[in-house]
N, C-alpha and C positions, 0 to 999 in steps of 0.2 A: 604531505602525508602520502605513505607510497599506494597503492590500490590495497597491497596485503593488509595491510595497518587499518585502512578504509573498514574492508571486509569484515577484521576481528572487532574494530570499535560503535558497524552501526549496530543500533538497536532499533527497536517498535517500541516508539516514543509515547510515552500517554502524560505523564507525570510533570515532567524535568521542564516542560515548556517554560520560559521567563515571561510571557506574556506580552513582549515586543514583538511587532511583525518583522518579518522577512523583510530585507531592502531590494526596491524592484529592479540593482543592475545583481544582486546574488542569486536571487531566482531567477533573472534571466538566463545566468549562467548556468543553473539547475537544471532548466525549460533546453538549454543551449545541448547540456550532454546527456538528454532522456530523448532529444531528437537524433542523435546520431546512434540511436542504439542498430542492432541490425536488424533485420526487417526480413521476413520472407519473399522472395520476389522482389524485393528491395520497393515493397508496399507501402512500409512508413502507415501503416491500418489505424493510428493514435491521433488523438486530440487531445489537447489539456484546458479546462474549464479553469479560469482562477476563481476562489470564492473568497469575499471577503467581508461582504455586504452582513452587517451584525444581524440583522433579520433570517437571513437563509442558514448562517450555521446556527442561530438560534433553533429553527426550523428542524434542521438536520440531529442535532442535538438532542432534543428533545424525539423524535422519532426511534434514535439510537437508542437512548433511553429506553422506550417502551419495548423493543428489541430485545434488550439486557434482562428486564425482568423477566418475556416470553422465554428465552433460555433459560433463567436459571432456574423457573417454575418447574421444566422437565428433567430437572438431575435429581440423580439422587442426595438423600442428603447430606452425605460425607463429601458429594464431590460438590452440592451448591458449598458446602459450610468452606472450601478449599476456595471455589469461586471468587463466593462473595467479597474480600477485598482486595481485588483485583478490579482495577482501571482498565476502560476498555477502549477510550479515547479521552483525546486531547481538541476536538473541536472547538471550544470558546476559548480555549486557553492560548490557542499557538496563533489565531485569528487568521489563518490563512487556509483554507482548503483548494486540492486541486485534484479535481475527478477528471482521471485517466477514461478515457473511452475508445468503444472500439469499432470501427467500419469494416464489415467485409466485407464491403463493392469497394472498396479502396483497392486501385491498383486492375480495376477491370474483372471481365468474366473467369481469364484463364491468369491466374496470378501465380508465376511459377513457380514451383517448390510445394503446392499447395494442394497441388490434385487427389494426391494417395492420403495426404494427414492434415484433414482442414482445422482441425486447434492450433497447426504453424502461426496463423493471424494470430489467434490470441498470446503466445507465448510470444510472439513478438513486441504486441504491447508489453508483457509483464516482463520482457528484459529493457523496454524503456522503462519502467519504473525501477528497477532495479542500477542503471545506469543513473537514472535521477538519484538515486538513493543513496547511494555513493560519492558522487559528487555531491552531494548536502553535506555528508559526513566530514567528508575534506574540508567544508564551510563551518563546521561549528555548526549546523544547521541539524535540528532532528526532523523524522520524520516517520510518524504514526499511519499504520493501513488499519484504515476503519472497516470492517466485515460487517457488522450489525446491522445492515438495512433490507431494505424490499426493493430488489430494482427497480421493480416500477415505481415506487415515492419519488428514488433519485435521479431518473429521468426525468419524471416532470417537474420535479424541484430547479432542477438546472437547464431545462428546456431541449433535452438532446431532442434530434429530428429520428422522426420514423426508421427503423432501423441500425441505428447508434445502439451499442450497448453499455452503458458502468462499467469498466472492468474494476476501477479504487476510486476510493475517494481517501485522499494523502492528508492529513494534517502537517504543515510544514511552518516552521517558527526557532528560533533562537531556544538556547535549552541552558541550563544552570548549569549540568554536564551528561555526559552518558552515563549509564550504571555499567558497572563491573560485569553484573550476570544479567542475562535477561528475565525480564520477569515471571514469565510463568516458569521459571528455575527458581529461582527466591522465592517467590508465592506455594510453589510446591505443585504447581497444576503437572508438570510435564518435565521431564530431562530430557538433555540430547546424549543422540544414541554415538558410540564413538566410530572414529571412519573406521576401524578396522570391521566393523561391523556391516556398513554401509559397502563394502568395496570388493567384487567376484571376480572370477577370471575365468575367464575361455565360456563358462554356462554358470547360471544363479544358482545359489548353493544355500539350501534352507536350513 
């Protein structure tokens, strides 16, 4: 699969999981190409937590849960009634989670690249996930970003140390297949805007 091919076929898995775990030499290779992603200061600021322990995504799960209904209690109700069947993860399903985190003493005081736009660190994480994400996809492998928690639940759920921050926690698992459109497009929550839309030249043009 070439990386374009990659790009157009991942999704944000919630559904499609088959319920079989990930094999530990394809995640390694998953683990293999979300470490070489590129790095500010060539920091490498990421860690990868595996979870798989039926109790903690139980844990995690059910947290999500409570999550989902505190959102949809504040929409309105044309946009809960759009909501409402829409999946928001795949936690018990894919049996595998992997919370990305993030250090910024990683790499030392003066970490460079970093001095004038300290979010560098975190985009650096979030192009290792994206780099995971991709290579999943060339795997047959999906992979869901869980957004629905309280950082601090999911720190002490997985024990990061002082300092460490959540940046995802990835559901990652074998999948039936990908869908054609993404789902908040089928569900009706949101379309994407097209590039010509998205793309300025020389100054941003409202």
């Amino acid at each position: 699969m070439s990386v374009y091919e990659a790009i157009r076929t991942r999704r944000d898995v919630r559904a499609e999981f088959t319920g079989e775990p990930v094999d530990d030499a394809t995640l390694w290779r998953m683990l293999e190409a979300a470490h070489r992603a590129p790095s500010v200061g060539n920091s490498q600021p990421w860690d990868f937590v595996v979870v798989r322990d039926p109790s903690t995504l139980r844990k995690f799960a059910d947290h999500v849960a409570d999550k989902r209904v505190e959102f949809r209690a504040g929409l309105p109700p044309e946009r809960a009634a759009t909501f409402e069947p829409i999946k928001i993860e795949g936690i018990l399903e894919s049996g595998t989670g992997i919370v990305v985190s993030y250090d910024h003493g990683r790499g030392g005081p003066q970490v460079l690249g970093r001095a004038t736009v300290p979010e560098t660190g975190v985009y650096s994480a979030v192009l290792a996930i994206q780099n995971l994400w991709l290579a999943a996809t060339a795997e047959g492998i999906g992979v869901g970003w869980v957004s629905f928690y309280d950082p601090e639940f999911l720190t002490d759920l997985v024990g990061l140390p002082e300092g460490i921050r959540p940046i995802a926690w990835l559901c990652v698992g074998p999948v039936h297949e990908f869908q054609q459109t993404p789902d908040l497009e089928r569900f009706g929550w949101r379309t994407r805007r097209p590039l010509h839309d998205a793309v300025h030249h020389e100054t941003y043009r409202v």
